[in-house]
DRENPA-3360 file (N, C-alpha, C; in nm, 2 decimals, always signed):
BEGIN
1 = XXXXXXXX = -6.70/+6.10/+2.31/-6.75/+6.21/+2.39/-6.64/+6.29/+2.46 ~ -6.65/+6.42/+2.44/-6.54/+6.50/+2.54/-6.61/+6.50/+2.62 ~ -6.46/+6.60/+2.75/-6.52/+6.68/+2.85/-6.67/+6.77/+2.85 ~ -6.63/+6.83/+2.78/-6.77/+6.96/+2.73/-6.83/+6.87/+2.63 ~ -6.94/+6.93/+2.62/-7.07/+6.85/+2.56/-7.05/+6.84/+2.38 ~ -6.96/+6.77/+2.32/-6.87/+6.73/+2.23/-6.85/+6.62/+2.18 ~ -6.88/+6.59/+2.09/-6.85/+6.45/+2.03/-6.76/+6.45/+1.88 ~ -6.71/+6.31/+1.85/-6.70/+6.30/+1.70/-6.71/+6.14/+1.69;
9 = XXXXXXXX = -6.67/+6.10/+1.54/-6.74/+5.99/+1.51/-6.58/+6.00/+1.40 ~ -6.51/+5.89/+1.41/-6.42/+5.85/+1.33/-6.45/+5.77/+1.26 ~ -6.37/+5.77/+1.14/-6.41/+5.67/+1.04/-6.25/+5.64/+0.95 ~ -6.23/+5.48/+0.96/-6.06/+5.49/+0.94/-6.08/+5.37/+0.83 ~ -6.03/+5.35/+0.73/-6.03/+5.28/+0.66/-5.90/+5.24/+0.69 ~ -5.94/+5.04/+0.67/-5.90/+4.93/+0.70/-5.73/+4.90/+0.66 ~ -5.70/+4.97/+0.52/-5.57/+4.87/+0.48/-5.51/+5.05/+0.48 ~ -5.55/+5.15/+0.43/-5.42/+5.24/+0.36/-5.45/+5.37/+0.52;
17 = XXXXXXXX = -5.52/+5.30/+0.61/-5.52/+5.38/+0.76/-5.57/+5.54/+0.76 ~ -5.62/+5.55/+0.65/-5.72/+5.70/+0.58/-5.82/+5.67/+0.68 ~ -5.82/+5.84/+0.76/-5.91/+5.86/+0.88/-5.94/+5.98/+0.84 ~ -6.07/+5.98/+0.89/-6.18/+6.06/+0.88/-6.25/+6.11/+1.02 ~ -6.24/+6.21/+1.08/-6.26/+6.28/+1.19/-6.40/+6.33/+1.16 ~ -6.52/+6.31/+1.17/-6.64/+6.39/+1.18/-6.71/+6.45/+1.29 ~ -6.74/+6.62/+1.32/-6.80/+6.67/+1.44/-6.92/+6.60/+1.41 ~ -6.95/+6.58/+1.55/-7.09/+6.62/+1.62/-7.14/+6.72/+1.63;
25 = XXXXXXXX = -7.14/+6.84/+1.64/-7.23/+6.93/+1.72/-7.33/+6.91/+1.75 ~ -7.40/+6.86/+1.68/-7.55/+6.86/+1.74/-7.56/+6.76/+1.86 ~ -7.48/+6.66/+1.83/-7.47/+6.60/+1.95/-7.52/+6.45/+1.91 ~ -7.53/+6.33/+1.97/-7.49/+6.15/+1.93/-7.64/+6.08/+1.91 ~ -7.74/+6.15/+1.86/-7.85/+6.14/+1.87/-7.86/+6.03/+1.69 ~ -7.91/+5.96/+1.72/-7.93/+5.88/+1.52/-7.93/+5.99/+1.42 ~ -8.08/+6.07/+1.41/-8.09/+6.20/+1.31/-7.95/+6.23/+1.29 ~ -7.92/+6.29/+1.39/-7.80/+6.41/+1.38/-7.67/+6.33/+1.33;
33 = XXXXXXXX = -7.63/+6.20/+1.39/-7.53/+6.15/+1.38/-7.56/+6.09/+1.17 ~ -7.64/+6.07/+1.17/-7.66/+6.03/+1.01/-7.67/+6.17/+0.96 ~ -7.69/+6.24/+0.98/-7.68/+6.37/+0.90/-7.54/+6.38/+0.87 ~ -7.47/+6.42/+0.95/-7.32/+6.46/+0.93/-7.20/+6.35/+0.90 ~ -7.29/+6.21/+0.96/-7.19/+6.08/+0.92/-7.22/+6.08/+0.74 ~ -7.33/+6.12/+0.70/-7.39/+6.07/+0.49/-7.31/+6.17/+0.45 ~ -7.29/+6.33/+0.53/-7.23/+6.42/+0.45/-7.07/+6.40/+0.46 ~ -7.02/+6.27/+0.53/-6.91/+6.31/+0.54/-6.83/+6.19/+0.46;
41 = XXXXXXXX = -6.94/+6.09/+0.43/-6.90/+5.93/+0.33/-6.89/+5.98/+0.21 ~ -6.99/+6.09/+0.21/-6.99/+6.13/+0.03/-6.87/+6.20/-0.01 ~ -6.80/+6.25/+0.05/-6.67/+6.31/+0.04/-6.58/+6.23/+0.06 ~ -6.59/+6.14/+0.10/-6.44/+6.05/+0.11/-6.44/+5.97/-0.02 ~ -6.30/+5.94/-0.08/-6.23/+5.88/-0.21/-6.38/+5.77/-0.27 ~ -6.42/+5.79/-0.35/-6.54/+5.69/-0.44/-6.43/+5.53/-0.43 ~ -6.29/+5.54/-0.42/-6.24/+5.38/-0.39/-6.20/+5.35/-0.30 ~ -6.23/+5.44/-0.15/-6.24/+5.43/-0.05/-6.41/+5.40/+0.03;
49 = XXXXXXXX = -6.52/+5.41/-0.09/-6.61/+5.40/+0.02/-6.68/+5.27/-0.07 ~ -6.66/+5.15/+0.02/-6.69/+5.04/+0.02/-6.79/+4.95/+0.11 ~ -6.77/+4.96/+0.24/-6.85/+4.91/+0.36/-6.79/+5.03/+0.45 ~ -6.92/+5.01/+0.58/-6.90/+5.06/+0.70/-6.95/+4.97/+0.81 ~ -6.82/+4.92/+0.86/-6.86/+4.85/+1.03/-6.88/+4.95/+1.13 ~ -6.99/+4.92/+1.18/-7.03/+5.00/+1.32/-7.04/+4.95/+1.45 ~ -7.00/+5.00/+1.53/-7.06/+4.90/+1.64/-7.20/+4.95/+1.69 ~ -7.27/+4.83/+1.73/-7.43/+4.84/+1.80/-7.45/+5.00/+1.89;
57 = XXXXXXXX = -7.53/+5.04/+1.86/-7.58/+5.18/+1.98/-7.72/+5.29/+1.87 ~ -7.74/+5.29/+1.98/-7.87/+5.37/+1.93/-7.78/+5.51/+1.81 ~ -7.67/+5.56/+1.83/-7.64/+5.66/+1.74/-7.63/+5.60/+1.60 ~ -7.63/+5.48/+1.59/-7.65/+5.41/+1.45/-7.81/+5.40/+1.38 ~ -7.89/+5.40/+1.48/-7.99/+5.34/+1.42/-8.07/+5.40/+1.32 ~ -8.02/+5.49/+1.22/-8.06/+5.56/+1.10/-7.98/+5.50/+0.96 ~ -7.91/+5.38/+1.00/-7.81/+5.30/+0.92/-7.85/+5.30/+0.78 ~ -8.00/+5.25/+0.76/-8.08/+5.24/+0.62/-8.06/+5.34/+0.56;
65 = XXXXXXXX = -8.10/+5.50/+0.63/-8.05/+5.61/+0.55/-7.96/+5.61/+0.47 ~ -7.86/+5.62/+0.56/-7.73/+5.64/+0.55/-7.69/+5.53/+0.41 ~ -7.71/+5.37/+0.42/-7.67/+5.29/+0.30/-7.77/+5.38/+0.17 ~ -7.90/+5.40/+0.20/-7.99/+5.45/+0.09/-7.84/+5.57/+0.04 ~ -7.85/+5.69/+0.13/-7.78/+5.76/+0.03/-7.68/+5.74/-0.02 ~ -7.57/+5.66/+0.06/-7.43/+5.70/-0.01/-7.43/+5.55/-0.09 ~ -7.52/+5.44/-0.08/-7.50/+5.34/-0.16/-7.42/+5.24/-0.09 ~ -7.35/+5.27/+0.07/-7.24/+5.23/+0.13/-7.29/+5.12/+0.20;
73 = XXXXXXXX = -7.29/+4.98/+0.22/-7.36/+4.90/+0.33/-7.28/+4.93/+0.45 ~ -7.36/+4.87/+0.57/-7.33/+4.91/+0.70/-7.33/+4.77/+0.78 ~ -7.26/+4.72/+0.80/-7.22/+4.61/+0.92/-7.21/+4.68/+1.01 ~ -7.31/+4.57/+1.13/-7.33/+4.61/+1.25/-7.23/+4.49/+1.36 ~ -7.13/+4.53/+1.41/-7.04/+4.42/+1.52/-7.13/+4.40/+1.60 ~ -7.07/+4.23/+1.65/-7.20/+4.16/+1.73/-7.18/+4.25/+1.89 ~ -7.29/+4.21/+1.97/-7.25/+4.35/+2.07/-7.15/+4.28/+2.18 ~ -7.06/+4.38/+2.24/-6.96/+4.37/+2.32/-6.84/+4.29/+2.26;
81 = XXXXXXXX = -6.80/+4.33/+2.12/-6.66/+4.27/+2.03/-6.62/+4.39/+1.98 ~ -6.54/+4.47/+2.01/-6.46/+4.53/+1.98/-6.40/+4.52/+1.87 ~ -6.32/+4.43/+1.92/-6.23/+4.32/+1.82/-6.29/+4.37/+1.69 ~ -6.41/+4.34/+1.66/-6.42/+4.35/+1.46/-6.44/+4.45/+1.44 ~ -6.39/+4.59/+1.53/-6.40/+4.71/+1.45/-6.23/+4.73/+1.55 ~ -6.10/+4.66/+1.52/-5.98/+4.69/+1.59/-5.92/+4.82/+1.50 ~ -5.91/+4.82/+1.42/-5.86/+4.95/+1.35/-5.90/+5.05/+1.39 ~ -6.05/+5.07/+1.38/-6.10/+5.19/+1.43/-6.09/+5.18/+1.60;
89 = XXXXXXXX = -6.08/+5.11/+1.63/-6.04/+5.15/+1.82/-5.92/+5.16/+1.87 ~ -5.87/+5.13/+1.79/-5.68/+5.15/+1.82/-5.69/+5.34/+1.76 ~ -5.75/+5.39/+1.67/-5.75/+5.51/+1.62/-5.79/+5.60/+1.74 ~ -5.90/+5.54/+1.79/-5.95/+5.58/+1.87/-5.87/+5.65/+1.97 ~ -5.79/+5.52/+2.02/-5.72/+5.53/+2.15/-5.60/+5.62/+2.12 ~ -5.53/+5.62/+2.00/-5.45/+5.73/+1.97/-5.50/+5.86/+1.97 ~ -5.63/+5.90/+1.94/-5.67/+6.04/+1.88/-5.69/+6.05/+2.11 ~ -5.72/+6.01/+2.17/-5.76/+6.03/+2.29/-5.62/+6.08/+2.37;
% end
């Protein structure tokens, strides 16, 4: 979340560090966040989209969508572990 009413949702794959920057606009809501997170898996490399680790929060909870369309399974980290999504929070903390 930014300052102003702003979001994005990163997405970094694991070994070759391919990051994926997705707006928000609409804002961190499940609908909205699976809308823009399916349109933005389908675009990334067909040998890049394998799994997605997420961590626990309601902006996930449209997950089933999301695997129905892009075919992608979705791991959910157990809650308060960081740790099993470290690539994507180290990204994090750089893009900040």
């Amino acid at each position: 979340m930014g300052i102003r009413p702003s979001a994005v949702a990163t997405l970094v794959e694991r070994a070759s560090r391919y990051t994926t920057i997705v707006a928000l606009p609409d804002g961190i809501k499940a609908a909205q966040v699976a809308q823009h997170l399916t349109r933005c898996l389908l675009g990334i490399p067909p040998h890049l989209q394998r799994t997605l680790t997420w961590d626990r929060g309601r902006k996930i909870a449209e997950h089933e969508a999301i695997t129905t369309e892009t075919r992608m399974p979705i791991y959910l980290c157990k809650p308060r572990s960081p740790w099993q999504r470290g690539t994507n929070e180290n990204t994090n903390r750089l893009l900040r």
